[in-house]
C-alpha positions as CSV (number, residue, x, y, z in Angstrom):
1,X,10.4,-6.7,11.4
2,X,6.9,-7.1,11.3
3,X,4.8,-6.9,14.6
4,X,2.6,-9.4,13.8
5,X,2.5,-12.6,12.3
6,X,2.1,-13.0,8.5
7,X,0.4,-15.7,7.1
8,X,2.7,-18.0,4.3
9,X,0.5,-18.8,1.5
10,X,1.8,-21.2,-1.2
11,X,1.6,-20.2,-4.9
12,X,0.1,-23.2,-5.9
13,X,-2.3,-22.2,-3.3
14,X,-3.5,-18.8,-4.5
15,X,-5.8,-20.2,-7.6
16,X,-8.1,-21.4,-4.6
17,X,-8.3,-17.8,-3.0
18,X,-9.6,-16.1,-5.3
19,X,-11.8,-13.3,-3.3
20,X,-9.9,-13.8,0.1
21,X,-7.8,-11.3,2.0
22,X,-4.2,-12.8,1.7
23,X,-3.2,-10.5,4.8
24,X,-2.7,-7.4,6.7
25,X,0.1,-5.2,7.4
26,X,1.3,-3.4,10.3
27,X,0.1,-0.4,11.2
28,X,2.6,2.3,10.1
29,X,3.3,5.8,11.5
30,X,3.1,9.1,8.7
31,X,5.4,11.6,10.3
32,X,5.9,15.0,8.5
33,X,9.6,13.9,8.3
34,X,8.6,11.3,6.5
35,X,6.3,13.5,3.9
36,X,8.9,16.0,3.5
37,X,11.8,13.4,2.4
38,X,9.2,12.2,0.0
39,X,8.7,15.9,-1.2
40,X,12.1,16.6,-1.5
41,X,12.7,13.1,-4.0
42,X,10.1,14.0,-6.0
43,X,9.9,18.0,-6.2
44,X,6.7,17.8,-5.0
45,X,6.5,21.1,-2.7
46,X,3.1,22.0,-2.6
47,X,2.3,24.1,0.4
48,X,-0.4,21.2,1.4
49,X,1.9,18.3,2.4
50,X,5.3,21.1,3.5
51,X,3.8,23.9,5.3
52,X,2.1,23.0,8.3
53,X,2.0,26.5,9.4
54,X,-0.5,27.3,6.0
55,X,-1.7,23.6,5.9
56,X,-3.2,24.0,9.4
57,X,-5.7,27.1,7.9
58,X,-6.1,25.2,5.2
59,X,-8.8,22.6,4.1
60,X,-7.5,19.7,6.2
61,X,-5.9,21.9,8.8
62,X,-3.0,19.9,8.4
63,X,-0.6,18.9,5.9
64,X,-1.4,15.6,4.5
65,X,0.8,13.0,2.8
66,X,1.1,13.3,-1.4
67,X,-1.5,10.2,-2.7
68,X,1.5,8.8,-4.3
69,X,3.8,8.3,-1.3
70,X,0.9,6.6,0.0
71,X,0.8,4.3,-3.0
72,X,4.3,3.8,-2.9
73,X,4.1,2.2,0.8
74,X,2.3,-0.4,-0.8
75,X,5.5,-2.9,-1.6
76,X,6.7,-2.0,2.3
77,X,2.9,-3.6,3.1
78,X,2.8,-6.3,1.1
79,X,5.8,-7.5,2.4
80,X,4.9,-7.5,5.5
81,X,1.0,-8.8,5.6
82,X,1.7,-12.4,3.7
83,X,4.6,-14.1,2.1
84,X,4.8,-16.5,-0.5
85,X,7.6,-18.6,0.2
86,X,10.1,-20.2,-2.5
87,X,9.8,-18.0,-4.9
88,X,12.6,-17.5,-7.7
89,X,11.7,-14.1,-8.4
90,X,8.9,-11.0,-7.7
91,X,8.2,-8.5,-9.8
92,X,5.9,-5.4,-9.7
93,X,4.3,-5.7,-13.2
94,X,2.1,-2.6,-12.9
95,X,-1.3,-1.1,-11.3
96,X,-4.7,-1.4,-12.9
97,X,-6.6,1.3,-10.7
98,X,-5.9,3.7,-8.1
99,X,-8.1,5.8,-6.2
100,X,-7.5,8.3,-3.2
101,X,-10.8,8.1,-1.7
102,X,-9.7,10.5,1.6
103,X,-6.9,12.2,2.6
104,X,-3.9,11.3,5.1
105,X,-3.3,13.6,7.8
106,X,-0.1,14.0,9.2
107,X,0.5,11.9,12.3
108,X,-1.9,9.5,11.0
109,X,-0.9,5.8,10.6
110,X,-1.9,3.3,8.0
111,X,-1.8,-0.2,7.3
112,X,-2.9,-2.2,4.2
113,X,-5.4,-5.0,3.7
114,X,-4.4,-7.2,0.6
115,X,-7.3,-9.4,-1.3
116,X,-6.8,-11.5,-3.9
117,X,-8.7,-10.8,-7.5
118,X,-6.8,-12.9,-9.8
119,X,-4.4,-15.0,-10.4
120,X,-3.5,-15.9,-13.6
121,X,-0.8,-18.5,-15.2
122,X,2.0,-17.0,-16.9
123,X,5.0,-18.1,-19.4
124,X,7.2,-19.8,-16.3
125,X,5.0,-18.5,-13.1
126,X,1.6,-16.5,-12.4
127,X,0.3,-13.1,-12.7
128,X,-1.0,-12.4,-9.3
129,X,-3.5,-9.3,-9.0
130,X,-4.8,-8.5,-5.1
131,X,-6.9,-5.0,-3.9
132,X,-4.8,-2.9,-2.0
133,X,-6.6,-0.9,0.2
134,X,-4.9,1.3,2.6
135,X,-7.2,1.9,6.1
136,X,-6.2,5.1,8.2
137,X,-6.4,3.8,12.2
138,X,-10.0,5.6,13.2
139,X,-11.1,6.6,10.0
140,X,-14.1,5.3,7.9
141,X,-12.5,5.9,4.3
142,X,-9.4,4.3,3.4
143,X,-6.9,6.8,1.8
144,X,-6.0,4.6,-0.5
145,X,-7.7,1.5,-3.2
146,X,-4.9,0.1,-6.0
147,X,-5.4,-2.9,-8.0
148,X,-1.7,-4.1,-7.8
149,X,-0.8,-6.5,-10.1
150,X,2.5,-8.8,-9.8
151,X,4.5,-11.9,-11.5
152,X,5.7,-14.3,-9.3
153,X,8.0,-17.2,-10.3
154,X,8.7,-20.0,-8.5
């Protein structure tokens, strides 16, 4: 459950947003419990997210989270920073461009900030692209910029 409000934005709505943040999520805590499962599901073991022991000499001097568990909160955030009610169907359709412009720190947490780019009509809905940029709390860089880009049918 979210601990905010989110805001409900019509679809037929969205063609008049164009260039507007749609919403933001909660803020959400990166544990190393959490980095690990994600290590272990995708064999991803490098010493730099699993070791905190070596991580904390290393160049963060912790272990950070792998750039694509970050990415892959991004459905979590959406869903929780704006709805668009009565839809028949969602679907992630793809990403145009990701970026990792700083790293996440264990113990950090994030939330996402979702604007609006495009949104485009499709055979029986719209193409719906927003910036997804993921914000560590105190930090000036987000760890995280996708262009997500979704079909929505209503």
């Amino acid at each position: 459950m979210p601990d905010h409000d989110r805001p409900s934005i019509p679809l037929s709505d969205l063609p008049g947003r164009i260039g507007e943040v749609l919403g933001t999520s909660p803020w959400l805590h990166i544990d190393q419990a959490r980095i690990d499962a994600f290590a272990r599901a995708t064999e991803d073991l490098q010493w730099i997210h699993t070791d905190p022991a070596r991580a904390a000499a290393g160049p963060f001097g912790a272990t950070i989270a792998h750039g694509f568990l970050t990415l892959s909160l991004l459905p979590w955030m959406g869903e929780h920073a704006f709805e668009i009610p009565h839809l028949r169907m969602s679907l992630n359709y793809g990403l145009n461009k990701v970026r990792f412009p700083a790293p996440l720190p264990v113990d950090s947490r994030v939330r996402g900030v979702f604007r609006l780019l495009a949104c485009e009509p499709i055979e029986g809905g719209w193409q719906v692209t927003v910036e997804a940029t993921i914000e560590r709390e105190g930090a000036a860089k987000p760890v995280c910029v996708a262009e997500s880009v979704s079909r929505r049918y209503p």
